[in-house]
Short mmCIF file of the C-alpha atoms (twelve columns), coordinates in Angstrom:
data_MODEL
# 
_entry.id   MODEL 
# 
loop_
_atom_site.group_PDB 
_atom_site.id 
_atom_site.type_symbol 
_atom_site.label_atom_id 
_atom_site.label_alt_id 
_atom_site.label_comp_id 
_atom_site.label_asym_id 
_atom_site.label_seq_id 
_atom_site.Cartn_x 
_atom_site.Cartn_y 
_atom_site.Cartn_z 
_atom_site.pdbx_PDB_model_num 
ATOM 1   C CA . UNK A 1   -1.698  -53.921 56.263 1 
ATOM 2   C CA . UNK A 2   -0.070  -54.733 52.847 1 
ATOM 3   C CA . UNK A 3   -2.049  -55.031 50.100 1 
ATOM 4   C CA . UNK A 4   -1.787  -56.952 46.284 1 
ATOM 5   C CA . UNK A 5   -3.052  -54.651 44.031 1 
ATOM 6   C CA . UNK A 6   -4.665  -55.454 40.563 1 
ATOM 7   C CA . UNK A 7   -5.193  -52.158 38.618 1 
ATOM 8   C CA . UNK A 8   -7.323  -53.037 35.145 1 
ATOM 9   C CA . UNK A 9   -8.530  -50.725 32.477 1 
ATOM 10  C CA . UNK A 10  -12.611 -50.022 32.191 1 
ATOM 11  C CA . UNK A 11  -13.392 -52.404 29.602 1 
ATOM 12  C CA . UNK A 12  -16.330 -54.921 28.987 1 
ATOM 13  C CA . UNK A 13  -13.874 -57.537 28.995 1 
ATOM 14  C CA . UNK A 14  -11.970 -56.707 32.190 1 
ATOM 15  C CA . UNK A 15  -15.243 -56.174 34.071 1 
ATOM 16  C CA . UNK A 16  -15.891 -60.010 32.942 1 
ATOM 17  C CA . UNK A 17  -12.235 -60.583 34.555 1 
ATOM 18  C CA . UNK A 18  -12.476 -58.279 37.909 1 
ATOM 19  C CA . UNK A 19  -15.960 -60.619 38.081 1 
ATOM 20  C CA . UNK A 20  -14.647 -63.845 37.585 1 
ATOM 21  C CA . UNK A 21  -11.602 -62.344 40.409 1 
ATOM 22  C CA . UNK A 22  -14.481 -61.483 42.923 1 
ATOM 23  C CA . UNK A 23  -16.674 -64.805 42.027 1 
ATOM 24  C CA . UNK A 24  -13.087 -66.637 43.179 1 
ATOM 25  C CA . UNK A 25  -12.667 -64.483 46.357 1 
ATOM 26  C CA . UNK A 26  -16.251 -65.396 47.099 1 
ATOM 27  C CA . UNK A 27  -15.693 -69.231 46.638 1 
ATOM 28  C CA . UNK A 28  -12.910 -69.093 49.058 1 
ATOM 29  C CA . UNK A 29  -14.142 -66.885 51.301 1 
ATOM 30  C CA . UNK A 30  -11.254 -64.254 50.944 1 
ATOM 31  C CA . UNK A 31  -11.886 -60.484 51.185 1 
ATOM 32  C CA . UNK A 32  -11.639 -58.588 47.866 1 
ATOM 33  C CA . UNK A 33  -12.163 -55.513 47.714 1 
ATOM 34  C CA . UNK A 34  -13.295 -53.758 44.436 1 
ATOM 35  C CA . UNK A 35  -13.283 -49.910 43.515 1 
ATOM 36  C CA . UNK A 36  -12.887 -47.649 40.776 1 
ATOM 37  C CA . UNK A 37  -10.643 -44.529 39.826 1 
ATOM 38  C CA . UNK A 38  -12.079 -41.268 40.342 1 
ATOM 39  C CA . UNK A 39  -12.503 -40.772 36.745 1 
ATOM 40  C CA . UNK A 40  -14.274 -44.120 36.425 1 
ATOM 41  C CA . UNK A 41  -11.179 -45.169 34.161 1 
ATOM 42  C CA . UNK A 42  -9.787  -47.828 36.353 1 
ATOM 43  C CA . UNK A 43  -10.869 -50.761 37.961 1 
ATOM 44  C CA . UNK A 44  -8.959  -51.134 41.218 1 
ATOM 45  C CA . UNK A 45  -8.988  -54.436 43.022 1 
ATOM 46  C CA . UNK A 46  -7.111  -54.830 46.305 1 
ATOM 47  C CA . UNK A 47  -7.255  -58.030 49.050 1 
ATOM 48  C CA . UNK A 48  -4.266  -58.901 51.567 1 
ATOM 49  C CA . UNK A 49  -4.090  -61.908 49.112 1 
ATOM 50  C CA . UNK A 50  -5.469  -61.840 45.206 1 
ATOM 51  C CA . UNK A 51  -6.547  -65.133 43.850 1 
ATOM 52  C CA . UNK A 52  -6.466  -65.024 39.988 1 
ATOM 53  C CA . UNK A 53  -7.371  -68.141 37.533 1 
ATOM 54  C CA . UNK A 54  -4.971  -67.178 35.000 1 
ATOM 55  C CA . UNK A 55  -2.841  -64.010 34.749 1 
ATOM 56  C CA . UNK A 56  -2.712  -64.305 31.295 1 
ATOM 57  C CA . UNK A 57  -6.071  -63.454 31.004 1 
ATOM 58  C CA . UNK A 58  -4.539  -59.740 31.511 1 
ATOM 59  C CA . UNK A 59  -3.687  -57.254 28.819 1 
ATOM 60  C CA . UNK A 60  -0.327  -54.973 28.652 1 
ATOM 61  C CA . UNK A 61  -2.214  -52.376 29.865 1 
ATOM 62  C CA . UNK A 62  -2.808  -53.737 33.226 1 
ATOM 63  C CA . UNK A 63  -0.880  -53.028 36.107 1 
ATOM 64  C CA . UNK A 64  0.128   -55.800 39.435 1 
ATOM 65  C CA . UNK A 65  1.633   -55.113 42.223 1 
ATOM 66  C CA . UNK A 66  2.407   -57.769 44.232 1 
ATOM 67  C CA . UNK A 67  4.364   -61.261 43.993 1 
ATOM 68  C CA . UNK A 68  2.528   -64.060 41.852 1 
ATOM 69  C CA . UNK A 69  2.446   -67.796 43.060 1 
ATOM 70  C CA . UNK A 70  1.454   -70.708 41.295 1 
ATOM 71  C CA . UNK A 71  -1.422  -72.070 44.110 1 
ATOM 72  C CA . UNK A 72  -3.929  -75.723 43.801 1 
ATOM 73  C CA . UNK A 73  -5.888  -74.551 40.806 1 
ATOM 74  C CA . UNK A 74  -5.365  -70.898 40.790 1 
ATOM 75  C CA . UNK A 75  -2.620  -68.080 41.104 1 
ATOM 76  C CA . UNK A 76  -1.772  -65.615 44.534 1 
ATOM 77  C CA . UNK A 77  -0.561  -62.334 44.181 1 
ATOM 78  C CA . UNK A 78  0.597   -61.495 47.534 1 
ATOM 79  C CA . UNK A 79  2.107   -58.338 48.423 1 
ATOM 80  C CA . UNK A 80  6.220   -57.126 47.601 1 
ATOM 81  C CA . UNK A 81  7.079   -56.138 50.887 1 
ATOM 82  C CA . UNK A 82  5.244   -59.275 52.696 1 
ATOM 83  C CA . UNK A 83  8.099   -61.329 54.387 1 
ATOM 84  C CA . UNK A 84  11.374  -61.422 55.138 1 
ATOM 85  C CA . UNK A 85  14.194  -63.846 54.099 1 
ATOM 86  C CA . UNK A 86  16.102  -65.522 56.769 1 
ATOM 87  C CA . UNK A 87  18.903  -67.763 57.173 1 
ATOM 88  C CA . UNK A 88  18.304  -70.822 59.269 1 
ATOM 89  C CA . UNK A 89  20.654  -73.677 59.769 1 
ATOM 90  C CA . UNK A 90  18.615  -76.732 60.495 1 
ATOM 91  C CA . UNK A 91  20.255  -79.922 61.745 1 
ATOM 92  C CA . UNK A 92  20.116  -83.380 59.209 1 
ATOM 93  C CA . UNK A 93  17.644  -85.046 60.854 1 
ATOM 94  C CA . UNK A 94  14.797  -81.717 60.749 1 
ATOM 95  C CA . UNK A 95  15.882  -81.392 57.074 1 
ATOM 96  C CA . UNK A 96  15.337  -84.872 56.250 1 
ATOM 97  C CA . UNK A 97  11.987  -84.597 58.074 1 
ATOM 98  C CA . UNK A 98  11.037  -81.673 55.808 1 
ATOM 99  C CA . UNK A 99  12.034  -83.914 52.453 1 
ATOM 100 C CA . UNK A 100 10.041  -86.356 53.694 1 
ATOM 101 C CA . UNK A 101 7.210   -84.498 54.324 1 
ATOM 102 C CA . UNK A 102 7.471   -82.110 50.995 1 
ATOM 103 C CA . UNK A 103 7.501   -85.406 49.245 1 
ATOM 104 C CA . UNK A 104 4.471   -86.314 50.525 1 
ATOM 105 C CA . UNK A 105 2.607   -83.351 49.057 1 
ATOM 106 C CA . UNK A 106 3.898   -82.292 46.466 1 
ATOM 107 C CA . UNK A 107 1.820   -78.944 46.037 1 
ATOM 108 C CA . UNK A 108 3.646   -77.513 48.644 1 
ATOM 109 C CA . UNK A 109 6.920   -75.512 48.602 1 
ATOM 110 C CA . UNK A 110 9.463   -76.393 50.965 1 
ATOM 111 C CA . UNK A 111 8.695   -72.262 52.636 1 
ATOM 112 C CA . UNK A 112 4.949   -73.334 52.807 1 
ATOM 113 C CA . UNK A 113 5.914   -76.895 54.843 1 
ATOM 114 C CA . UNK A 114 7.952   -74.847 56.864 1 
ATOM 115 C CA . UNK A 115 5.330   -72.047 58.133 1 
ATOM 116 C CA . UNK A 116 2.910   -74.628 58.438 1 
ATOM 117 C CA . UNK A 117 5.349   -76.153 60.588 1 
ATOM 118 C CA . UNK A 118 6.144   -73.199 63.107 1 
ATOM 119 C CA . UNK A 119 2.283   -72.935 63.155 1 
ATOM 120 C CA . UNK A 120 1.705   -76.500 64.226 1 
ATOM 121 C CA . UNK A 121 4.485   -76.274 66.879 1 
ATOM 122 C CA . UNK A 122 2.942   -73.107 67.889 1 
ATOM 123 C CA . UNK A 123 -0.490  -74.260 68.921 1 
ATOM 124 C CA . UNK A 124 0.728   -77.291 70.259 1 
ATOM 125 C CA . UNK A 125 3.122   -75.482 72.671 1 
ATOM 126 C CA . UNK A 126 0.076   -73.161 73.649 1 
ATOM 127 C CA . UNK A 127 -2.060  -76.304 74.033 1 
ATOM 128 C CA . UNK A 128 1.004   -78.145 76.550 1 
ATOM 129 C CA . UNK A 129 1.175   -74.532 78.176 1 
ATOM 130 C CA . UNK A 130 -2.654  -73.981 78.645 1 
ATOM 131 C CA . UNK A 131 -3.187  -77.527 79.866 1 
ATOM 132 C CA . UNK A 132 -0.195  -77.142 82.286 1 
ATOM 133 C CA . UNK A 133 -2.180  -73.762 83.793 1 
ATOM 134 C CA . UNK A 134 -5.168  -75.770 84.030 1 
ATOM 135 C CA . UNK A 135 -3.256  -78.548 86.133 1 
ATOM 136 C CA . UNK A 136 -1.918  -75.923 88.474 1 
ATOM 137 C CA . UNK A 137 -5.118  -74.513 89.149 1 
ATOM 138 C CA . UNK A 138 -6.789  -77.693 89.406 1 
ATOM 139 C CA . UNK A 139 -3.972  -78.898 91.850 1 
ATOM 140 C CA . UNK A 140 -4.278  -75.141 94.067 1 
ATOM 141 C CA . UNK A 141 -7.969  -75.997 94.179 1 
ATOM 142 C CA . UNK A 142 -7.588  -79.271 95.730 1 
ATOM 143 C CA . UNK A 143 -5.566  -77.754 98.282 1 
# 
């Protein structure tokens, strides 16, 4: 699995960051996970997803890897290589659907409305799908 990847220089002040980092993960209930170089130099913290209050809290020393997004009240760093563009030609009346539903919240980039979407058509299809199982068996048992 991809990882974002903060790497921080041993300081007082960027333990009081990788804390405040790790306090966050904590809130939300996100895995973090927090280690140090071999030479105790470093501070290495690593999660599929990094939520950071402010990354210019960090020095020019400090290394991130990952893409940064502007989230409700924080900032992501997800990982380069995580997703894929792709070109998809939607008819007018999905597109206007998607306005209409980015406009109604706002915090929400047209890509996020989108997955959410695909996930909501996605459990809903299971859901028809399981509950037209359940009918058949229902309608075998009756037999």
């Amino acid at each position: 699995m991809e990882l974002a990847v903060i790497t921080l220089e041993n300081t007082i002040t960027n333990q009081e960051i990788s804390r405040s980092i790790r306090d966050l993960h904590k809130k939300k209930g996100q895995p973090l996970a927090i280690r140090f170089s071999e030479e105790l130099t470093h501070i290495i913290l690593e999660a599929p997803c990094l939520y950071v209050i402010d990354p210019n809290q960090f020095d020019d020393k400090t290394v991130i890897d990952g893409q940064l997004r502007h989230s409700s009240g924080c900032y992501e760093l997800h990982p380069r290589s995580k997703g894929k563009t792709i070109n998809l030609h939607l008819d007018s009346e999905l597109v206007a659907e998607l306005e209409l539903i980015r406009s109604r919240v706002n915090s929400k980039t047209q890509s996020e409305v989108i997955r959410e979407l695909f996930i909501r058509g996605m459990r809903s299809y299971l859901a028809e799908e399981e509950e037209g199982l359940t009918e058949q068996s229902e309608a075998k048992s009756e037999k």
